[in-house]
C-alpha positions in Angstrom: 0.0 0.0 0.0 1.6 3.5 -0.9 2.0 5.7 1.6 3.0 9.4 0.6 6.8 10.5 1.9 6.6 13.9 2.8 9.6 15.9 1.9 11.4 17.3 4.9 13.5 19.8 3.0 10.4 22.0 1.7 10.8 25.1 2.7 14.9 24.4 4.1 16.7 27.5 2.8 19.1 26.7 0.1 17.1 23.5 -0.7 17.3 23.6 -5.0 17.6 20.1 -5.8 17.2 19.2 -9.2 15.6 15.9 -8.5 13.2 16.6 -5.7 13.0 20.0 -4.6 9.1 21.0 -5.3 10.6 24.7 -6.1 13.3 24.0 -8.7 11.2 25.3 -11.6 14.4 24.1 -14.2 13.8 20.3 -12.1 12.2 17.2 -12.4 10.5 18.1 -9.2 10.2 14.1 -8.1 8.0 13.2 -5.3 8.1 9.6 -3.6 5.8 7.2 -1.8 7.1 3.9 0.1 5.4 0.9 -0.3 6.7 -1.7 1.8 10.1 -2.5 1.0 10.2 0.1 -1.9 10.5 3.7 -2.8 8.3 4.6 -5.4 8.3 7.4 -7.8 5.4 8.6 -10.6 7.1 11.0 -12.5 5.8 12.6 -16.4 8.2 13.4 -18.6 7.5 16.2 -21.3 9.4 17.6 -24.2 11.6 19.6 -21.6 13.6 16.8 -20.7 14.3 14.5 -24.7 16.9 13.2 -25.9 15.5 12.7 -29.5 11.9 13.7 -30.3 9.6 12.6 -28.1 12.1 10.4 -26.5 13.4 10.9 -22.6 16.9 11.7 -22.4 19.3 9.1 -21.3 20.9 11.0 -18.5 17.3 12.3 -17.4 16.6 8.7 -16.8 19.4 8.3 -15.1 19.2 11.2 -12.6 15.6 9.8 -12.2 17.3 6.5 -10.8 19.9 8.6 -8.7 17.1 10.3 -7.1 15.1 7.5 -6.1 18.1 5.3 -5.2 18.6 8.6 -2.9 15.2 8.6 -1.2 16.2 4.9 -0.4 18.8 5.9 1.7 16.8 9.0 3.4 14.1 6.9 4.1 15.1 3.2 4.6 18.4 3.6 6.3 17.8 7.4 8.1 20.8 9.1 6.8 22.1 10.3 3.7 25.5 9.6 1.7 26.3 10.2 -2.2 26.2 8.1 -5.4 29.7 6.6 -5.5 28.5 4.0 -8.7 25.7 3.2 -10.8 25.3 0.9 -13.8 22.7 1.1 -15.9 21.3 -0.8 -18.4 19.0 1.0 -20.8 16.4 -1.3 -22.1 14.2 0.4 -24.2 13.3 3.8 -25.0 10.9 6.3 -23.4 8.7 8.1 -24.8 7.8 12.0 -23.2 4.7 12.1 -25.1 3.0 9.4 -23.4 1.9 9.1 -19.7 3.9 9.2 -16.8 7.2 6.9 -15.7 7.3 4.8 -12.5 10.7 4.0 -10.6 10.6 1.4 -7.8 13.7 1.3 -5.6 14.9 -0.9 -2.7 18.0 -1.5 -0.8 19.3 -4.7 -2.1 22.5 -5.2 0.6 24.4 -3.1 2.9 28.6 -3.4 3.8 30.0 -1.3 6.0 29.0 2.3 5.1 28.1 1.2 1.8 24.3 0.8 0.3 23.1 -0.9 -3.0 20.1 -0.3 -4.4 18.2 -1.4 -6.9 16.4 0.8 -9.0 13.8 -0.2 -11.7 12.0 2.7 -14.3 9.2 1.7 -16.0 7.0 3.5 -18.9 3.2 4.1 -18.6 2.4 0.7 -20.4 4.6 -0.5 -17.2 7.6 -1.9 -19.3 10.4 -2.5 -17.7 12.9 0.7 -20.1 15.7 0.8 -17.4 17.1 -0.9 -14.2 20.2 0.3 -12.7 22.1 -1.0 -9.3 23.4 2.4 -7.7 26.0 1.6 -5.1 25.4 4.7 -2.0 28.6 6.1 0.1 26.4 6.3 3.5 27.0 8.8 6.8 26.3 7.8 10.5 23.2 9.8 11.1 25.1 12.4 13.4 27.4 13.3 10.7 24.2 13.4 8.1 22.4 15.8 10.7 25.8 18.1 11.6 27.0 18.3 7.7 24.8 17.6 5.0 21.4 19.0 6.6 19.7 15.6 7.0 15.9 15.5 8.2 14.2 12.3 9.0 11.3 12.0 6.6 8.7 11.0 9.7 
């Protein structure tokens, strides 16, 4: 069952991100939902953000997957870190003239200070276009609060 994340950061001074921030008006302005194990994200693409006509850009799809791979870390392990690898594997293309995307993310293993997620995007007709393991440099939660402005999404 989805339940709605709320973003912390709305309203944080300084808070621009490109993925997430509901303010960015250049953004993708993502919002996400968990649902059990997984992060979920509903996001429409428009002409804004091709590659080719009427086709989502390749790096757009990928900051899509950074982003929710992201919200994995805010909100399954209570901290935040940074992307230190992801490998993706484009599938098929997506169109921006069609209905909207869905990514599903989850934390697939943790070592250390390091999280891997798994991160699947799929188009409106729920095709699987892109999946991607993103590998996440993570903080202890002090260092997240003291440094890098963390808020717990509850």
């Amino acid at each position: 069952m989805l339940q709605e994340i709320v973003n912390p950061w709305t309203g944080l001074e300084g808070y621009n991100c490109f993925g997430c921030s509901p303010s960015n008006s250049m953004g993708l302005r993502m919002s996400f939902a968990e649902d059990g194990d997984y992060i979920v994200s509903t996001w429409q693409p428009g002409s804004t953000f091709q590659g080719w006509i009427n086709t989502l850009h390749g790096g757009i799809q990928a900051t899509l997957i950074d982003e929710a791979a992201g919200w994995v870390v805010f909100r399954k392990l209570r901290t935040s870190g940074y992307t230190s690898k992801m490998d993706i594997r484009y599938i098929k293309p997506v169109s921006t003239a069609e209905g909207p995307v869905t990514l599903k993310a989850r934390l697939i293993n943790q070592k250390l200070m390091m999280a891997f997620i798994e991160v699947k995007l799929f188009d409106c007709h729920e095709d699987l276009c892109a999946d991607a393991t993103c590998v996440y440099r993570v903080y202890p939660r002090d260092v997240a609060e003291r440094e890098f402005h963390f808020i717990d999404s509850e």
